[in-house]
C-alpha positions in Angstrom: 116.2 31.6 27.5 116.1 29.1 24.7 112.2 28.3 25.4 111.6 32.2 25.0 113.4 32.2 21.6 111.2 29.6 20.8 107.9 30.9 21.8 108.5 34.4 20.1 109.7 32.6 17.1 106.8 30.7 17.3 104.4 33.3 18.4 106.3 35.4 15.0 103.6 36.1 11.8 105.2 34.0 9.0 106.1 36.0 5.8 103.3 36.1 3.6 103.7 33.8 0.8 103.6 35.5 -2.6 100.9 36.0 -4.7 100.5 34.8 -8.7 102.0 37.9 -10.1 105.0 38.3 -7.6 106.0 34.7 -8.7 105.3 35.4 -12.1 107.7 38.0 -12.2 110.3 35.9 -9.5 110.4 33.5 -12.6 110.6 35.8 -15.3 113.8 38.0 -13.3 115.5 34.9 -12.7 114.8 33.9 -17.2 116.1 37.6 -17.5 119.5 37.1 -15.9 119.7 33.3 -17.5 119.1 34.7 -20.9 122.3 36.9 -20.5 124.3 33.1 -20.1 123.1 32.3 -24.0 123.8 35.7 -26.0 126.6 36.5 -27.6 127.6 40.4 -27.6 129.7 41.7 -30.7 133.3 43.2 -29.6 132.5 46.7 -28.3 129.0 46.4 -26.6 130.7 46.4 -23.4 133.8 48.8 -22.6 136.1 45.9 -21.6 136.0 42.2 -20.2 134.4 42.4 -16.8 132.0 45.6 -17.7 128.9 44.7 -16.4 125.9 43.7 -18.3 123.3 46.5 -17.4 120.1 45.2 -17.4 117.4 48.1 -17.9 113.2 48.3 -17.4 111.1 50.6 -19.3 107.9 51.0 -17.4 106.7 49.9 -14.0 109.1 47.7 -12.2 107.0 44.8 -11.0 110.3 42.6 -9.9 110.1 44.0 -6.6 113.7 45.0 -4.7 114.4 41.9 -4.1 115.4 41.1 -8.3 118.0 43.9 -7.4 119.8 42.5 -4.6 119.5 38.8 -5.9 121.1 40.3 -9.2 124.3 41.8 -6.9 124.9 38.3 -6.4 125.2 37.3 -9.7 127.1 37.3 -12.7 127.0 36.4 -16.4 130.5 35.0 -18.0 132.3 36.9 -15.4 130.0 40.2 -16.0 127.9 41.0 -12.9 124.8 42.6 -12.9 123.5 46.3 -13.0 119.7 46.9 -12.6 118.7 50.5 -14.2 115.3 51.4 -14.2 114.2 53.5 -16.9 111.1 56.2 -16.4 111.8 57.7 -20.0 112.6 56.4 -23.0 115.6 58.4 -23.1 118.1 56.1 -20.7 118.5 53.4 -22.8 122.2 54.3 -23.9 124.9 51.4 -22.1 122.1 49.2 -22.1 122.6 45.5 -22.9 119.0 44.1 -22.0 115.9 46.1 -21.9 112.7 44.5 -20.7 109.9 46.5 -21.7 106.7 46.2 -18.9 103.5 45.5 -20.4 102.7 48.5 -18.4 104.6 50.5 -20.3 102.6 50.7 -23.2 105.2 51.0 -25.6 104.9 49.1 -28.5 107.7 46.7 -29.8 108.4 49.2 -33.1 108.5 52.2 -31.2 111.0 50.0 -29.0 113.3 48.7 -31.9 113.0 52.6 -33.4 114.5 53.8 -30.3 117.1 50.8 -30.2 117.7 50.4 -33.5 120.5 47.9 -34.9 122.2 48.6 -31.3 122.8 45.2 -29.3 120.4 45.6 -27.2 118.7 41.8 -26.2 114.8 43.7 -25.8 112.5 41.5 -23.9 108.9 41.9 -23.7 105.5 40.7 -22.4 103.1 41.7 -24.7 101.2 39.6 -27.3 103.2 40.3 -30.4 106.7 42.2 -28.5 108.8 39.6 -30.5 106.7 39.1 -34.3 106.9 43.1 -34.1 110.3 43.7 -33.4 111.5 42.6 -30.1 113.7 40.1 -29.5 112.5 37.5 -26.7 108.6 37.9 -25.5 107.2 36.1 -22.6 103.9 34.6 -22.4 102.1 32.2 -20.5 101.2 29.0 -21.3 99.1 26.2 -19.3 99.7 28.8 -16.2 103.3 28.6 -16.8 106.2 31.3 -18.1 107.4 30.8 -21.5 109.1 32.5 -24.2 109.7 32.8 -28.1 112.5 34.6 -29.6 112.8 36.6 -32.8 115.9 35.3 -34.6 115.5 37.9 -37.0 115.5 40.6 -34.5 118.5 39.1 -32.9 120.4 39.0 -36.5 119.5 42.7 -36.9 121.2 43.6 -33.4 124.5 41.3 -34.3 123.9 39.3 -31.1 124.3 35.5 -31.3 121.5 33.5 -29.3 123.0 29.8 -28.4 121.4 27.0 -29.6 120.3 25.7 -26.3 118.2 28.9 -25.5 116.6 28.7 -28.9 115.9 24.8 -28.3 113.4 26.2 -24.9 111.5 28.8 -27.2 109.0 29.4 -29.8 110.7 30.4 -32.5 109.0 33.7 -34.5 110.3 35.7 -37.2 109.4 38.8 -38.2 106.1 39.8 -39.4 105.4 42.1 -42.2 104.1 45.3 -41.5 99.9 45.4 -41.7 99.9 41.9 -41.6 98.5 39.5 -38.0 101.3 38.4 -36.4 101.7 34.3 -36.3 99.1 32.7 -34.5 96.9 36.2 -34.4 94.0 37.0 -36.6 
């Protein structure tokens, strides 16, 4: 019986490994839930001390639905996790993250006009997401996933980013309106 096990396990195709993008976004999931560790919400962002930390995308989800049940696993100071995906750009209401898809095509003012001063952390992927407006942007350097965040941005939205996340990023601040953003001509 225990040789037949064997041989079917054997015999079994392997799960495929995954490809570039599907690690890409593995990485940048796992950033998402690990950014939630190093902000500070202001008193009355959440409805009481274990409400969870809803975590909302705008645009095509490329996680996969596997970022949804590693999230039910997890929790952030005692918060645990609520994935929402967003089709409009209504939705956003109770949100305390948003990351905007690339695919989205929705530009990092159109996003801070829709969030305003709320504290919502906005993450993006998009060349200038954070000079623009948004809060943390992800890009890739040497092949791998980094980030920069937009103090300023995070100052607007009252939330306090720790010092340790801000030691891991490119800092950017905001850049005037009809001007390149840093490091774009």
């Amino acid at each position: 019986m225990i040789f037949c096990w064997l041989a079917l396990a054997l015999a079994a195709p392997a799960a495929p490994a995954p490809t570039a993008e599907e690690r890409e976004y593995q990485v940048k999931g796992a950033f998402l839930a690990k950014f939630a560790l190093f902000t500070e919400w202001p008193a009355g962002a959440f409805t009481n001390a274990t409400a969870p930390i809803v975590l909302g995308v705008l645009g095509p989800d490329r996680f996969g639905p596997e970022f949804e049940t590693a999230l039910k696993g997890q929790a952030a100071n005692g918060r645990p996790f609520i994935l929402r995906r967003i089709r409009g750009k209504g939705g956003l209401a109770g949100c305390h993250i948003l990351f905007v898809s690339a695919a989205a095509r929705v530009k990092a003012a159109e996003v801070t006009a829709l969030t305003g001063s709320a504290p919502i952390l906005t993450v993006g992927e998009t060349g200038e997401f954070a000079a623009r407006g948004g809060m943390i942007n992800f890009f890739k350097d040497e092949g791998r996933v980094r980030f920069e965040i937009n103090v300023d941005a995070a100052a607007r939205a009252h939330l306090k980013i720790s010092a340790k996340l801000l030691q891991l990023a490119r800092i950017v601040r905001d850049a005037p309106e009809g001007t390149p953003a840093p490091g774009k001509k």
